[in-house]
MIRODREN-528509 format. One line per field, with one value per residue (C-alpha): x, y, z; residue in one letter; residue number from 1. Coordinates in steps of 0.2 Angstrom, whole numbers. Example, Ala and Ser with C-alpha at 12.3 -4.5 7.8 and 13.67 -1.06 7.14 Angstrom:
<rs>
xx <- 62,68 .
yy <- -22,-5 .
zz <- 39,36 .
r <- A,S .
k <- 1,2 .
</rs>
This chain:
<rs>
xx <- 0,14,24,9,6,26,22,6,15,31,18,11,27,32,14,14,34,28,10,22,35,22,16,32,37,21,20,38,32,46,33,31,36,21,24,12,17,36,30,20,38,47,33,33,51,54,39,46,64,75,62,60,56,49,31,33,28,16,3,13,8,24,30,46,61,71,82,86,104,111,118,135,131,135,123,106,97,80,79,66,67,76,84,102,111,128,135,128,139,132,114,117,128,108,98,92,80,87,77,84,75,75,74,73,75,92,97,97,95,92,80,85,71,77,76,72,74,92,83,65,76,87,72,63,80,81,62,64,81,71,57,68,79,59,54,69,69,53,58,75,63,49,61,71,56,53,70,67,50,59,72,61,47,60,77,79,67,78,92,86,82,101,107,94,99,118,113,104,118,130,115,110,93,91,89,72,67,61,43,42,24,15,30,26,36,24,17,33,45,34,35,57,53,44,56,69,59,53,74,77,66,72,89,84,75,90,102,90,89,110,110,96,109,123,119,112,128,137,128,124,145,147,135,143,158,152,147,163,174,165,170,186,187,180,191,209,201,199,218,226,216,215,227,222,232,218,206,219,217,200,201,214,205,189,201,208,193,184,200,196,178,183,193,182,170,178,184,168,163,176,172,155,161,170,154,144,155,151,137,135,134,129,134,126,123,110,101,105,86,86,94,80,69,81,82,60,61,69,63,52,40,47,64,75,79,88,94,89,101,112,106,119,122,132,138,128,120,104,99,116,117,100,107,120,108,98,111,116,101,97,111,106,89,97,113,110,90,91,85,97,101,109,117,126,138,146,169,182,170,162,142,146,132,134,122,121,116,114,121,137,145,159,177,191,201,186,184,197,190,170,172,181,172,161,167,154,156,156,141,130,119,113,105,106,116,132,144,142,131,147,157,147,144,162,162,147,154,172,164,154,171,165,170,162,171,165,169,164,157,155,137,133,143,144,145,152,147,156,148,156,152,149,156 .
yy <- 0,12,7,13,26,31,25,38,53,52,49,66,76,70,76,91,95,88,99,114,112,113,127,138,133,138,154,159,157,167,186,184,200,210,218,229,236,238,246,260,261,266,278,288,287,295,307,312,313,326,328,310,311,297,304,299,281,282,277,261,244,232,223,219,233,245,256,270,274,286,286,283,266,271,284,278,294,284,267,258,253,238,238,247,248,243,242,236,221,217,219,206,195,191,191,208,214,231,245,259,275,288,306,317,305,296,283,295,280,262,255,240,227,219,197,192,173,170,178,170,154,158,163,145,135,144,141,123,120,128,117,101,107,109,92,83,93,87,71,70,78,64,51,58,58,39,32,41,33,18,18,23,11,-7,-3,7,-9,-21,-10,-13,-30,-35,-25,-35,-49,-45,-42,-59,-70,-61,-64,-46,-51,-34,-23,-22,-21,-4,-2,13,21,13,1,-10,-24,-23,-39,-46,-34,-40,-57,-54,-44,-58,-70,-61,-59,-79,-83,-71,-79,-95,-92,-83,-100,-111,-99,-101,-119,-123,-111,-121,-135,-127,-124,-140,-149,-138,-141,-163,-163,-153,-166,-179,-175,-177,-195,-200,-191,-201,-217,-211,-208,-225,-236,-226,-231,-248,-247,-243,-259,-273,-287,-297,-294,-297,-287,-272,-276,-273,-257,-251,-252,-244,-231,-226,-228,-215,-205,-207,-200,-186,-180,-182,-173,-159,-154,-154,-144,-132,-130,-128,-115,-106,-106,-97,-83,-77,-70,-51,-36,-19,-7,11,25,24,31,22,22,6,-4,-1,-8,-24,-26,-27,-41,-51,-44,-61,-59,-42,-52,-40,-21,-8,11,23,22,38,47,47,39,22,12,-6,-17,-18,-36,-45,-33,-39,-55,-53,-47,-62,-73,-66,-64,-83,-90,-81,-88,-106,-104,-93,-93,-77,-60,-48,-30,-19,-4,8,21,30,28,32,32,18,14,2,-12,-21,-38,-45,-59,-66,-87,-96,-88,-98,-105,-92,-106,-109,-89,-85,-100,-92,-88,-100,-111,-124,-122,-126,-124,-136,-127,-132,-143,-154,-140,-142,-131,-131,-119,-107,-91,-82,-88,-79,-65,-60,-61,-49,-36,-36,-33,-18,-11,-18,-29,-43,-47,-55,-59,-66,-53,-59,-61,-66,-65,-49,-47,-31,-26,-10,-2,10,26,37,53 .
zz <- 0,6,-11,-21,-14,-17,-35,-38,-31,-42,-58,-53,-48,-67,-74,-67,-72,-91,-89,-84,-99,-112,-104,-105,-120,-128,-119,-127,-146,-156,-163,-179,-190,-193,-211,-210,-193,-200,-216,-205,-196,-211,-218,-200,-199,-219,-214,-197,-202,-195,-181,-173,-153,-140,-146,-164,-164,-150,-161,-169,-169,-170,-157,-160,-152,-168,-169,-182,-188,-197,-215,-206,-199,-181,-172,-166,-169,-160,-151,-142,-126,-123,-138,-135,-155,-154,-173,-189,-189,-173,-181,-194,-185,-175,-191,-188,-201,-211,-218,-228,-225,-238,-237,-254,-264,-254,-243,-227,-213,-209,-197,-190,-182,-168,-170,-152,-159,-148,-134,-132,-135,-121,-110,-113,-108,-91,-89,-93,-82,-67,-72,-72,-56,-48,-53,-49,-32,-28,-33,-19,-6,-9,-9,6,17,9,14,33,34,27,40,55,52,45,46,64,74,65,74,88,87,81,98,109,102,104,124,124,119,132,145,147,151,161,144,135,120,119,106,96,94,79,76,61,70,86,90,83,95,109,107,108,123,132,126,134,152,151,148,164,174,170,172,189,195,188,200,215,212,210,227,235,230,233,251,253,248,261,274,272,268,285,295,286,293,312,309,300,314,325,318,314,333,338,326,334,352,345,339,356,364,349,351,337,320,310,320,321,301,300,310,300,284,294,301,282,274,288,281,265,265,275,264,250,260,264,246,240,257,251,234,238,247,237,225,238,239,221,231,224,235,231,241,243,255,265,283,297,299,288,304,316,301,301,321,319,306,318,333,335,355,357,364,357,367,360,361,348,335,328,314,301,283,282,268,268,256,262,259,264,280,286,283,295,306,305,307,325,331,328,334,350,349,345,358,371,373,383,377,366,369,355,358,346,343,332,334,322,307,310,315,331,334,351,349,367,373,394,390,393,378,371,377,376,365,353,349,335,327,327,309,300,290,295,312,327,346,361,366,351,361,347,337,317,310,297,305,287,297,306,291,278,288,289,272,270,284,275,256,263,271,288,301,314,328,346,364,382,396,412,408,391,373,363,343,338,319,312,299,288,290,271,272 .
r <- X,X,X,X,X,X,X,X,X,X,X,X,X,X,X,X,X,X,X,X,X,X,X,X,X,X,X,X,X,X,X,X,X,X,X,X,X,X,X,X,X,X,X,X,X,X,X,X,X,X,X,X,X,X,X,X,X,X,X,X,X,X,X,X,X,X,X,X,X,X,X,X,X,X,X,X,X,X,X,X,X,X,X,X,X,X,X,X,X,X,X,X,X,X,X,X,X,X,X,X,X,X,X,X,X,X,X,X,X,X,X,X,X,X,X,X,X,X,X,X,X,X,X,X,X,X,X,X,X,X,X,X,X,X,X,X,X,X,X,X,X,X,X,X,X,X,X,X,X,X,X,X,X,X,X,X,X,X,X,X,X,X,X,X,X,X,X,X,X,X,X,X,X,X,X,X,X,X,X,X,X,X,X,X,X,X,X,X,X,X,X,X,X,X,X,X,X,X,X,X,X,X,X,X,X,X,X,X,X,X,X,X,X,X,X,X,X,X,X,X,X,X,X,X,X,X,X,X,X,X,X,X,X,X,X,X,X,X,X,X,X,X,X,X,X,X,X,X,X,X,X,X,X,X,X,X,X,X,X,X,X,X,X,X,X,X,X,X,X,X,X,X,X,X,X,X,X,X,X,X,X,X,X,X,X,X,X,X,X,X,X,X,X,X,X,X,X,X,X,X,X,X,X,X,X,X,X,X,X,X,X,X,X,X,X,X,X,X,X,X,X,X,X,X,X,X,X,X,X,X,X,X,X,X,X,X,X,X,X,X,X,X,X,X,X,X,X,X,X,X,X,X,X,X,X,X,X,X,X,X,X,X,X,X,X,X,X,X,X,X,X,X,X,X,X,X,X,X,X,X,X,X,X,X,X,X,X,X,X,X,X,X,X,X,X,X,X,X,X,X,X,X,X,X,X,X,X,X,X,X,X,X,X,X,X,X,X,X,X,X,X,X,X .
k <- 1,2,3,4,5,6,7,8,9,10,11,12,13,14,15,16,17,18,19,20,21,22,23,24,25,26,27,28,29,30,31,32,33,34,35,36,37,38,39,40,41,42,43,44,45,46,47,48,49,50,51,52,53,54,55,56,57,58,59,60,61,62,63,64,65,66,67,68,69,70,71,72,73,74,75,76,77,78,79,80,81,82,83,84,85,86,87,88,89,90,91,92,93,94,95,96,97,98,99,100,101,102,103,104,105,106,107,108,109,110,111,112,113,114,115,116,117,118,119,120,121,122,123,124,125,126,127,128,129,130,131,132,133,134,135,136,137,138,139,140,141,142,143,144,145,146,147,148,149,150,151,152,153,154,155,156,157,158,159,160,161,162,163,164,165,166,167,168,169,170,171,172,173,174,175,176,177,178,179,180,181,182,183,184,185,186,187,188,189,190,191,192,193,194,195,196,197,198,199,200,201,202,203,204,205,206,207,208,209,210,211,212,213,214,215,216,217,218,219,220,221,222,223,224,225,226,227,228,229,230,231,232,233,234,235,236,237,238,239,240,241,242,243,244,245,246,247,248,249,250,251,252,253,254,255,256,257,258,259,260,261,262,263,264,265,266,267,268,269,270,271,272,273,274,275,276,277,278,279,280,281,282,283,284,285,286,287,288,289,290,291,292,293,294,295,296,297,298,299,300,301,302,303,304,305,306,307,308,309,310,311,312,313,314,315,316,317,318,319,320,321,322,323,324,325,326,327,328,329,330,331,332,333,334,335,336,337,338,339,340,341,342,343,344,345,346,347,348,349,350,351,352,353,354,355,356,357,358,359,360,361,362,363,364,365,366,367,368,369,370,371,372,373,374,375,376,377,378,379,380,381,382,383,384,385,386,387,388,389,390,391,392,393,394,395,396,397,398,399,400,401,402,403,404,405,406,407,408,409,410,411,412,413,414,415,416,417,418,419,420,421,422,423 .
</rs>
């Protein structure tokens, strides 16, 4: 449809330029000589001669611009307007027609009737290049606003599509596929764009499912490690007592094949590990506000008192810090089954948050080992847990230019969390 309508507008652009052509050339016919009108020029002139002025030939009919020239060829004792006499060589040179005029019987004059062939001729080509110049003019313009509408409408969502699909295939599944108003490619640009969300929110239920496994391999290889410890404990106590070759044999080979798992165990425990650290943090500015809304999430049977925290603006990441937070709190819920008090300050540029708790807190030689990996107290007391909280809170606190530490009051066990402060 668009096509045709292209096709119909140049037809008439060329029409009209055609239609127009004919029109100048037939309004620039060559005047044809009017005898009669020359004749009545030479009559007045020979009558009027010696006294010829502007008022002379007011009453004549001919068209054409004259001049009238001495005997000598060189003086133009009269000369229309638009017609400036040069010399007679001139005058015959453009096919100008030449009169004599007598006075008394003798050649006293010429007149000479200007042919306005060369110049009518002249007239018509600059008419017709203007005409031409229009029409091809026309012609660029139409087909400049064409090629836009071409490239706006076809080529500029194709564009598009070519960099959306360059962003797909390097998993940039954030950026969408942006719809111009009246695109001709709608429905087809839509169903991209949905293609693009459904791959996102795949691949965001694949990473939530490998996590979910992730974590679940870190924590059954931690408790797996309990069990085997246990039999490797049992079969070194069988060691010390046995007697018997062939039963200090078989404890051997249970002893070695304990060792074994454990080891296989652990590595995968530590490269699970290291997977879960590829946790992201983003890290911004805000009010240190957001912590009492943190304290409340976990603030479970109002267990939890705390001191108005100072106003100031910290550097956290918003999720991962009330993360942390849960971590703590629980383990206080699990270990201590006390009530916790937080109290804050601000020292040395940092937001201090004291976490209290009133248990047994932990041995003195246990408490540098509090955030190694998979590391679990004596005072665990059968709860479930993997020994990944304290860990991966460290890691948290020190990526948001933090810190975590602990220690034993008289009274209970104290976390310290150190918050940057933003300046």
């Amino acid at each position: 449809m668009r096509i045709r309508w292209l096709m119909i507008t140049i037809l008439l652009i060329f029409s009209s330029g055609i239609v127009f052509s004919v029109i100048v050339i037939k309004n620039n016919n060559i005047s044809e000589v009017d005898l009669a009108a020359i004749n009545d020029v030479v009559k007045t002139t020979e009558k009027n001669w010696g006294h010829i002025t502007e008022e002379t030939f007011n009453n004549s009919n001919i068209e054409q611009a004259f001049a009238i020239i001495d005997d000598d060829l060189e003086n133009a004792i009269y000369q229309t307007r638009g017609y400036h006499y040069i010399n007679i060589y001139d005058a015959i040179k453009n096919r100008d027609t030449v009169l004599d005029v007598k006075h008394n019987d003798r050649i006293a004059g010429k007149i000479i009737i200007r042919n306005n062939e060369q110049e009518m001729i002249q007239q018509a080509k600059s008419e017709l290049a203007i005409t031409i110049s229009l029409i091809f003019g026309l012609l660029m313009l139409v087909s400049i606003i064409y090629i836009t509408y071409i490239y706006r409408t076809l080529l500029k969502p194709f564009r598009k599509l070519k960099i959306f699909a360059s962003n797909v295939a390097r998993g940039n599944l954030d950026i969408p596929l942006n719809m111009d108003k009246n695109n001709t490619f709608g429905a087809f640009t839509e169903s991209f764009d949905l293609l693009r969300e459904e791959l996102g929110a795949a691949r965001q239920r694949e990473y939530e499912s490998n996590r979910s496994k992730k974590e679940l391999v870190a924590t059954l290889s931690h408790d797996i490690k309990t069990p085997v410890a246990s039999i490797k404990a049992v079969s070194e106590l069988l060691l010390l007592e046995a007697k018997d070759e062939k039963l200090i044999r078989q404890v051997n080979t249970i002893h070695s094949k304990a060792e074994q798992i454990n080891l296989l165990v652990t590595d995968m425990f530590h490269a699970t590990l290291e997977e879960l650290q590829q946790l992201k943090l983003t890290v911004i500015e805000e009010s240190s506000e957001v912590l009492v809304n943190m304290i409340q999430n976990v603030n479970y049977d109002h267990r939890i008192d705390y001191d108005p925290i100072p106003q100031c603006i910290i550097l956290t990441d918003p999720l991962r810090m009330q993360q942390v937070i849960d971590n703590i709190i629980s383990n206080s819920y699990k270990y201590a089954g006390t009530n916790v008090t937080i109290q804050s300050q601000i020292n040395q540029g940092y937001l201090e948050l004291h976490i209290q708790d009133f248990g047994p807190g932990i041995s003195e030689e246990e408490l540098p080992l509090l955030f190694n990996k998979y590391f679990r107290g004596e005072n665990v007391g059968g709860e479930n847990g993997s020994g990944l909280g304290l860990y991966i809170s460290k890691y948290f606190m020190e990526n948001m230019y933090g810190d975590i530490s602990c220690y034993n009051r008289s009274d209970g066990f104290t976390v310290v969390l150190k918050i940057r402060l933003a300046y």
